[in-house]
N, C-alpha and C positions, 0 to 999 in steps of 0.2 A: 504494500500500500504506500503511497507517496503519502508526503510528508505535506502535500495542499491536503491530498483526502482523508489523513489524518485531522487536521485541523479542523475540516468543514463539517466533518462527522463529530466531533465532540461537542465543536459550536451548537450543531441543530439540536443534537442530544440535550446540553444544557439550555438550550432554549423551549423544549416540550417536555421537561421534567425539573424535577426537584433537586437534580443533581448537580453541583455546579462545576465550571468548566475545568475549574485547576485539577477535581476529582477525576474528570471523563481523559483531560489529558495526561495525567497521573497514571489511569488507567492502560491508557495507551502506549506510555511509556515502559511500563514494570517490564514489559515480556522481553523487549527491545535491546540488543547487544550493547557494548557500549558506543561502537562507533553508530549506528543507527542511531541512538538515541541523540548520541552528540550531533549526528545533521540534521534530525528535527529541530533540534535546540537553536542548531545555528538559523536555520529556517524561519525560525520561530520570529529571530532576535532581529531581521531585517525586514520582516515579511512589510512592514507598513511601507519605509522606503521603496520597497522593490514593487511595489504593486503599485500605491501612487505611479510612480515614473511607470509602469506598466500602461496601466490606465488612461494615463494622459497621452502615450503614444498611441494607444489606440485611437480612442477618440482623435487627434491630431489628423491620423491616417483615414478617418472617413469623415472628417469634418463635412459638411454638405452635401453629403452621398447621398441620392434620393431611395437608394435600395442596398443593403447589409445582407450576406449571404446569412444562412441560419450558424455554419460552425464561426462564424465571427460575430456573430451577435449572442452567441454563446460565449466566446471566449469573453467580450465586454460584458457582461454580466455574471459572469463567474469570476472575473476579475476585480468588480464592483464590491463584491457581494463579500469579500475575501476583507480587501481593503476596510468594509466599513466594521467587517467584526474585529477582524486586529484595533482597531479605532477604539472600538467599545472595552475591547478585551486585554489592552495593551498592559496594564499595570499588574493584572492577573496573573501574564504571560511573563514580566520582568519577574515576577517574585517565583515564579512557577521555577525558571534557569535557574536563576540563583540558586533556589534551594536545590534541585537536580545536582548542580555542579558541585555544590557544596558538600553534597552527600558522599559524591563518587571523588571528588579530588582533592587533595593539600594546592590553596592556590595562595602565593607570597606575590604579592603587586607593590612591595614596598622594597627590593632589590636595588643595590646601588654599587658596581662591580668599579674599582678602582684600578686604572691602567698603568704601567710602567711609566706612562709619558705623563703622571697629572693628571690625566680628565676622567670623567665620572660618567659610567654607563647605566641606563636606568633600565631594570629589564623586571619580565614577569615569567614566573614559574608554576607551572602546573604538573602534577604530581600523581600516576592513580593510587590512590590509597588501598587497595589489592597490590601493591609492587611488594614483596618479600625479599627483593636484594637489589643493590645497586642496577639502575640503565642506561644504556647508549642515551645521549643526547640527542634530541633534533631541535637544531636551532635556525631562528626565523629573524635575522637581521633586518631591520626596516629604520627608514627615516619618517614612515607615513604613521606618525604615532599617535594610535587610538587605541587609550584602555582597554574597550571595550571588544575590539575588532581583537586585540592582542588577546586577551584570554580567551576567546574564541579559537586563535591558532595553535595556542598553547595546550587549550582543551582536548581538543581534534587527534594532538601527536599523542596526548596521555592519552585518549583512549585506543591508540593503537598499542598500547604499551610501552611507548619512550618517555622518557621525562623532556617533558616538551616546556620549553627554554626560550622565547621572545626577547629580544635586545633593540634600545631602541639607539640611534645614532647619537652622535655626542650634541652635544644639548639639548636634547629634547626630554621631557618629562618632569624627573627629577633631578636629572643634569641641568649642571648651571654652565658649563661650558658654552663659547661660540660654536654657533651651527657653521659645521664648514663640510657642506654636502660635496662627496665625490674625496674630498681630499685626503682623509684621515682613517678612511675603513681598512685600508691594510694594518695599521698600526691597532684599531680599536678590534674589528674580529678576532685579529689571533689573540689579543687579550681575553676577551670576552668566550674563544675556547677554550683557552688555559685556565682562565678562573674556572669553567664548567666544569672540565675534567678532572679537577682536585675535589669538586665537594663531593663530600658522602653518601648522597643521593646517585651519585656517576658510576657510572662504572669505565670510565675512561676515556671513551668514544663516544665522537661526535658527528654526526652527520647534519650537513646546513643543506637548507630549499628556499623556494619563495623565488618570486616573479621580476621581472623589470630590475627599479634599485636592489630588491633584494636578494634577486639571481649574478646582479654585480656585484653585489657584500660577498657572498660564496665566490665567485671567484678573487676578488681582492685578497681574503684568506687564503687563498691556494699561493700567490705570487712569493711568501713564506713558509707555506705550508707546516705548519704544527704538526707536530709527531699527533697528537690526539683527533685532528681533523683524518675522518678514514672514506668519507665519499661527499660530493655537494649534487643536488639535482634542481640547477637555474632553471628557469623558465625563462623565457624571453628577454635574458640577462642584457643588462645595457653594455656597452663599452663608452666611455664618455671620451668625447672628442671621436668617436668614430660612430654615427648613427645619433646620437646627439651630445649637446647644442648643435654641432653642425656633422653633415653628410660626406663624408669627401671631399673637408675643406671648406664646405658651405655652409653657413650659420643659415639654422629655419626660425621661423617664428615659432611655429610647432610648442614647442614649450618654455618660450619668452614667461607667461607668466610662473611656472612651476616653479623656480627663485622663493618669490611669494608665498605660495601654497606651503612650502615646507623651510622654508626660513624668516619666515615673519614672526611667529611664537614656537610655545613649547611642544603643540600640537600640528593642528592646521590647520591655514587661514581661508577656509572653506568659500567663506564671502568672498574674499579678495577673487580666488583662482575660478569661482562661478557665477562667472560674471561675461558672458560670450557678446556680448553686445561691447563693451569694452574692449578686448582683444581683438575679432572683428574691424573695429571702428578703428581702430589704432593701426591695425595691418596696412586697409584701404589710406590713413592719412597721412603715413608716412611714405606711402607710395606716390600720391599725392604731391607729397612735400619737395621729393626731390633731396632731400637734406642726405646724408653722410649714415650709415647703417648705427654708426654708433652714437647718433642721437635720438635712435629712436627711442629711450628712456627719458628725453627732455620734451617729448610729441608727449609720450604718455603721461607725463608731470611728475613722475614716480622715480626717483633712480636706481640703476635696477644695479647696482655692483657685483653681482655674481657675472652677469653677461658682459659687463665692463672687464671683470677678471680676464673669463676666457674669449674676449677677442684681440687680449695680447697675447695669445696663443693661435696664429691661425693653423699652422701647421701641427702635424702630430706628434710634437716635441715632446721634451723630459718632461714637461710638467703633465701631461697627460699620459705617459710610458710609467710615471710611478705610481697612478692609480690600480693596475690592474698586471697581469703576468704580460710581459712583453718579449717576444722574440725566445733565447734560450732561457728565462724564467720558464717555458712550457714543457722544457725539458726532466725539469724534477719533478713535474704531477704525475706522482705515479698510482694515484689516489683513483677508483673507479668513477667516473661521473656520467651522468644522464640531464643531456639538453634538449627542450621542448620548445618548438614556438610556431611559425604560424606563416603559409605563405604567403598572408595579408597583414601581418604582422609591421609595424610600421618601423621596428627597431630590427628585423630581422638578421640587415648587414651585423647588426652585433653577433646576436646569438651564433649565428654561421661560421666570423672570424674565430670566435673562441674554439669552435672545433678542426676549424683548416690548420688553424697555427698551433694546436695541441699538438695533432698526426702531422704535422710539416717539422716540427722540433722532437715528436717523440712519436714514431712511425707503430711502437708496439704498446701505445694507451690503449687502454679500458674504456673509452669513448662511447657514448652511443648517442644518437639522435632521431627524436621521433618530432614528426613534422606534417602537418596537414591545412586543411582549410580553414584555417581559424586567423583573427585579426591578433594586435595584442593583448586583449581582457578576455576572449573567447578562448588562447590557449592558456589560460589561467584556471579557467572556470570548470569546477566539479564535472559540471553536464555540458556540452555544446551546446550552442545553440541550433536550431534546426535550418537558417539561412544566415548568412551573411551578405548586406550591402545588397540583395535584390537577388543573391543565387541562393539554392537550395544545395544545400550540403547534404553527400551522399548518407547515407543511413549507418555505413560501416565505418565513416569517420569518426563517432560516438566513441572517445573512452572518458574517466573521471579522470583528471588530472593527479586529483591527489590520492586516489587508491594506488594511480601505478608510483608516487614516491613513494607511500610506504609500503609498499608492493616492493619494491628496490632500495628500502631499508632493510628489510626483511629479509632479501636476499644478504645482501653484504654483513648487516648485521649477526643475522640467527642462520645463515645457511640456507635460506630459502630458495627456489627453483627462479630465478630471472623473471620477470613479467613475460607472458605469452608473445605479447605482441612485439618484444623487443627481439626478433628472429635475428638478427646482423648490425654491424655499426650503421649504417644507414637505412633507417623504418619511415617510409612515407607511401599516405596515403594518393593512390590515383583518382582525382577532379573528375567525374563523369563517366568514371568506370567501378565505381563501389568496390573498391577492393584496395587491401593494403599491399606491398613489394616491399621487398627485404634488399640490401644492396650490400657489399664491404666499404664503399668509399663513396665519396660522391659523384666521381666521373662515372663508376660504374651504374650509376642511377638511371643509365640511357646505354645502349648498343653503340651505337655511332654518333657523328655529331655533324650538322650539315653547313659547311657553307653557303652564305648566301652574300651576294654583291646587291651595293647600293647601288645601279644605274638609274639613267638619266629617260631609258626608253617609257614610252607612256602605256600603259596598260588597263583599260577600263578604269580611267579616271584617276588613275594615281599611276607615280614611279612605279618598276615593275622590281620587284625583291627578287635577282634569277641567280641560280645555281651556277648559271654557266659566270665566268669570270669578262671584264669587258677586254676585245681586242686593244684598245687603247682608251686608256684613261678620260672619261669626260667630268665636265663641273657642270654643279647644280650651283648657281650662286643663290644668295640670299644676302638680304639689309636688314640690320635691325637697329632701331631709332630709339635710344633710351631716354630721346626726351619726351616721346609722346608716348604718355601716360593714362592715352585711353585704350590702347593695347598692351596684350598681353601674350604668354608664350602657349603652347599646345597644352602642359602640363603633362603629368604624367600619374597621379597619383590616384591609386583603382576605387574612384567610387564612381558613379556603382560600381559592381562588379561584372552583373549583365547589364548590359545599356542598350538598351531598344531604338533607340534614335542619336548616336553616337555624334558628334558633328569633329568631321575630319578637314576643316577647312581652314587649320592652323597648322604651321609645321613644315616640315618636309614627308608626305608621305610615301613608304616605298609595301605595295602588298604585290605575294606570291602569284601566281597562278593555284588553280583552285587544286586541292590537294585530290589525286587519284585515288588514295587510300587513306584508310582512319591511319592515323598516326599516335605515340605518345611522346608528349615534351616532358622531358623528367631530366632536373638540375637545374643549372642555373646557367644564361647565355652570355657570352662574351665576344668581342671584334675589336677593330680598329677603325678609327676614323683618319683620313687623309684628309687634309684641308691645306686651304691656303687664305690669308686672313692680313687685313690691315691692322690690329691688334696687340698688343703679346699677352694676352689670356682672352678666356672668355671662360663662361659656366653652361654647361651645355645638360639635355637628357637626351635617352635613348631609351623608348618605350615598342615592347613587345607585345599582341595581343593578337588574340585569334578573331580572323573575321570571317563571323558566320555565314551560309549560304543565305539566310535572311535579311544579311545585313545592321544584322547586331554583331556586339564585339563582347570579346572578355580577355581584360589583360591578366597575364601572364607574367612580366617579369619586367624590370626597370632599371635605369639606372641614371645618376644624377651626379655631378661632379663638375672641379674646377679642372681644364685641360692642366693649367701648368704642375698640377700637383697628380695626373693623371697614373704617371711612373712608381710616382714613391709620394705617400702621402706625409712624407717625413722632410720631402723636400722640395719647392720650387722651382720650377724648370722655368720657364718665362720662352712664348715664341717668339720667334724671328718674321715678324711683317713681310709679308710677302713673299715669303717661302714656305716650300711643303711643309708640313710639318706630319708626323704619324704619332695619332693620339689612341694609346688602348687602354680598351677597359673590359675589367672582367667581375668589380666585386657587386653582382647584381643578383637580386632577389632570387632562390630556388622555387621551384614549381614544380607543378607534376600534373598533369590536364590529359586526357583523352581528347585528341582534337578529328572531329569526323571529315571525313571524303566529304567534300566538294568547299567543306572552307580553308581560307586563305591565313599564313601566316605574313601579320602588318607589321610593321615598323614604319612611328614617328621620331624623326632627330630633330631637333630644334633648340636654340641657345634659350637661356634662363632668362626670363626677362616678368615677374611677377610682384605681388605684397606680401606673399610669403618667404622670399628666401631673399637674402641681400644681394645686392645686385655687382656683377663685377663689370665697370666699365672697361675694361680693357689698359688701363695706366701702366699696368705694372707696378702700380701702389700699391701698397696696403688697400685692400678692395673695402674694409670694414670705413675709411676714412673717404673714399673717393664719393661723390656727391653729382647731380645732375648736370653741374661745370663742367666735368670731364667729357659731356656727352654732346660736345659741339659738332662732331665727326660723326659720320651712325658708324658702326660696328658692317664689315662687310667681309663675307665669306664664300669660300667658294669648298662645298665637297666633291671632293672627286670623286669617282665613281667604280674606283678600284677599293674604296671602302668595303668593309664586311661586319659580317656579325657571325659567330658560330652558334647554332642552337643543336641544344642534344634532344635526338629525334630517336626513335625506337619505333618499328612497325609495328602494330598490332598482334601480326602473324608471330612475331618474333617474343611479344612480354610473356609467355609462361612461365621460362626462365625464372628463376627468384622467387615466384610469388611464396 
């Protein structure tokens, strides 16, 4: 029974009888394991938030619909109906946890772990009170610190049987220290293992998880790695300076306010960071403004000094190499780990690097990666969701996230059989084929891989994307005017995901001839661009996507970057104006799509030119400081048409292989 029909059945109960609800859910709870019981609990504990914003999206989505099919005018009224008993039932339901929790765990929210360096870690522990001798640790490093949500996670690990261990970042909680997000977690995790490992509740071992910031706390830990750290399983771990603040060199707006959100107090400044009409509005008038990337905190009136920080950092320098393992740091993890995230994932470039550069520095890790159709909070989340962005995600993409970490605690810890689904170091799901493939590496995730040339010939309304290579080099030119501010670039970023009425009348587009056979694209695509340019940079993308026989599209795979930093994101190369130049790129989003006979695979290349990402005129300045001045000249390029892209293609005939 789900843990809604739980709920709705005790409500109706206590509403047609004498019995009241905290008994009927009491009831419901006694028979319930402890991890069941703890995801009703948790269930429980959000349900009003999560229904509200439920609710509203519905209604949003048929605002003035003259006719409501019946299973969606079910879903809004069973989601109505949810919402207003939590409403009613809310304080019932707070004291109902409580004492639950209270019964089954030893929970200490008053922890104060003191580091080698001075500073003070505020953390929460939770205990099952059934444990009879010391346990492994599972610990959940966060800067996103909420009491409440904390003994929730903490909850979860105890009732899998670990002594489940919450740490929140340095200043936050009862820490009086400066918040200094990204900078300090190598130094604070391995303290915050070593304290763990010593108390009497431990039994020595510690295994870290947790998503985004908290799958970069896990590996931050690892760049020193404690004898007592014995596996971490990130989720859609960050790497900072490589997928944000900025892309390949590129500062995005993207998470401009997050600063805010989790360095404004001890908590988080909820107000400040939800508030989309403000960020929005700032995006558009800074764009507007023409002014210098780095005053975009004086447009917004607010100053923002985390993002003043790192745009003295453009490149991938030291100051972002000692946040996390870099280079042969990857060579001492000899620790098993398991990374999760999401081919719509929007930090994916992160999660990805961590496992190329493990296997590139240490060819015989313990690696694994599972990977499917999820954004970044969907590869988080207990249950999938059933769509994302306008597609319907196959049925076989379904797993819990957090059964398979401690699914793969279990293993490492107690000897347990590996999680099913983790058949080889490379587990992703196939987009439109319901079925998971097993791979050893990532190149292997595809048969072959296809070249394709950018030519100039015309092909039913676009460049033709042909296999064959051109007998001699032609140019596509193109202008782009950065002072006119009522355009903008193609963009690249997959929303939707199915687009019914796509418009393709930005860019350069180059599509295939229509495919003979279903194919599978499975990895990630890579090429080179050949240009020649009045310039010495620019910021350019290159967007992959299937274009259906309908004339709908679905992308596939992306890529965004400054050319001069194209080679080595560690270093600045700067072109030479009017000469060739050959610009490759390969660190672009993985995917795995069933793509059917008769559609075409598209590709748009187009220079950056939006209100999201900062803009590079071309100077050869510092791009963060150059301003609409610079932009007396347009930008002028010319691709040539010995350009390519590789994408890994696999016949159909051919995937039984691996499954």
């Amino acid at each position: 029974m789900s843990s809604r029909t739980c709920f709705l059945t005790a409500w109706a109960q206590s509403q047609s009888g004498d019995v009241p609800l905290a008994d009927r859910l009491g009831a419901l709870l006694a028979p319930l394991d402890p991890v069941a019981k703890e995801r009703l609990l948790g269930w429980l504990r959000v349900r009003e938030r999560a229904d509200g914003a439920m609710l509203d999206r519905l209604l949003g989505q048929y605002a003035g619909a003259e006719i409501i099919g019946d299973e969606d005018a079910m879903q809004i009224v069973e989601t109505a109906l949810v919402l207003r008993a939590y409403q009613r039932a809310g304080a019932t339901i707070d004291a109902l946890v409580a004492q639950e929790r209270t019964r089954s765990y030893q929970i200490d929210e008053d922890i104060v772990i003191h580091t080698p360096q001075g500073a003070t870690l505020s953390a929460t522990l939770v205990l099952p009170r059934t444990a009879g001798e010391p346990l492994p640790t599972a610990m959940w490093f966060t800067i996103y610190s909420d009491l409440a949500r904390n003994r929730e996670i903490a909850a979860m690990a105890a009732a899998h049987g670990y002594a489940g261990l919450v740490v929140n970042a340095r200043g936050k909680l009862q820490s009086t220290d400066e918040i200094r997000p990204y900078e300090v977690e190598v130094d604070d995790t391995v303290a915050a293992i070593e304290w763990a490992s010593q108390q009497g509740w431990s039994d020595g071992r510690v295994g870290m998880y947790g998503g985004s910031y908290t799958g970069f706390a896990a590996w931050a830990a690892t760049k020193r790695l404690p004898e007592a750290l014995k596996t971490i399983v990130p989720y859609v771990a960050a790497v900072p300076g490589q997928g944000l603040p900025m892309e390949n060199n590129v500062f995005l707006n993207a998470n401009y306010g997050w600063a805010f959100y989790v360095a404004n107090n001890r908590t988080l400044d909820r107000e400040t960071y939800n508030d989309p009409d403000r960020w929005s509005s700032l995006n558009e008038n800074w764009y507007r403004s023409g002014r210098p990337y780095k005053d975009i905190d004086a447009i917004d009136g607010t100053p923002n000094p985390w993002l003043q920080r790192w745009l003295q950092h453009p490149s991938y320098d030291e100051y972002w190499q000692a946040m996390v393992p870099y280079s042969d740091d990857f060579a001492h993890i000899d620790i098993p780990v398991l990374s999760i995230t999401g081919y719509y994932d929007d930090g994916q470039i992160s999660a990805v690097r961590y496992f190329k550069e493990h296997y590139r520095h240490r060819p015989d890790a313990e690696h694994f990666l599972l990977i499917g159709p999820y954004d970044h909070f969907g590869a988080q989340q207990s249950f999938k969701p059933t769509q994302i962005r306008g597609y319907a995600i196959d049925p076989v993409a379904q797993f819990d996230t957090s059964e398979i970490t401690f699914a793969w605690f279990d293993h490492v810890f107690r000897g347990k059989p590996r999680p099913a689904i983790l058949k080889d170091r490379v587990n992703f799901e196939v987009m439109g084929a319901n079925v998971w493939r097993h791979a050893p590496s990532l190149t292997a995730m595809s048969k072959t891989t296809q070249r394709f040339f950018l030519t100039n010939a015309v092909s039913n309304g676009h460049y033709l994307l042909s296999e064959r290579p051109p007998e001699e080099a032609g140019t596509i030119s193109q202008s782009v005017d950065f002072a006119d501010r009522t355009t903008s670039d193609a963009g690249y970023y997959p929303y939707p995901i199915l687009n019914q009425d796509p418009d393709l009348a930005s860019g350069t587009v180059f599509a295939s001839e229509p495919l003979a056979q279903a194919v599978e694209v499975s990895g990630g695509f890579s090429g080179e661009l050949h240009v020649r340019t009045n310039k010495r940079d620019f910021d350019f993308l290159v967007a992959l996507y299937e274009l259906r026989a309908d004339g709908s599209t679905l992308p596939l795979s992306y890529y965004m970057g400054r050319a001069s930093y194209a080679r080595d994101i560690t270093t600045r190369r700067l072109l030479e104006p009017g000469a060739v130049s050959v610009i490759p790129f390969e660190r672009t989003r993985l995917v795995s799509r069933e793509v059917q006979s008769g559609s075409r695979l598209l590709v748009v290349v187009d220079v950056i030119k939006n209100s999201f990402h900062e803009i590079n005129y071309g100077t050869g300045g510092t791009v963060s400081e150059e301003s609409i001045g610079d932009s007396s000249v347009p930008l002028t390029i010319d691709w040539l048409t010995d350009s390519f892209i590789e994408v890994p293609i696999t016949r159909i005939s051919e995937t039984s292989i691996g499954q």
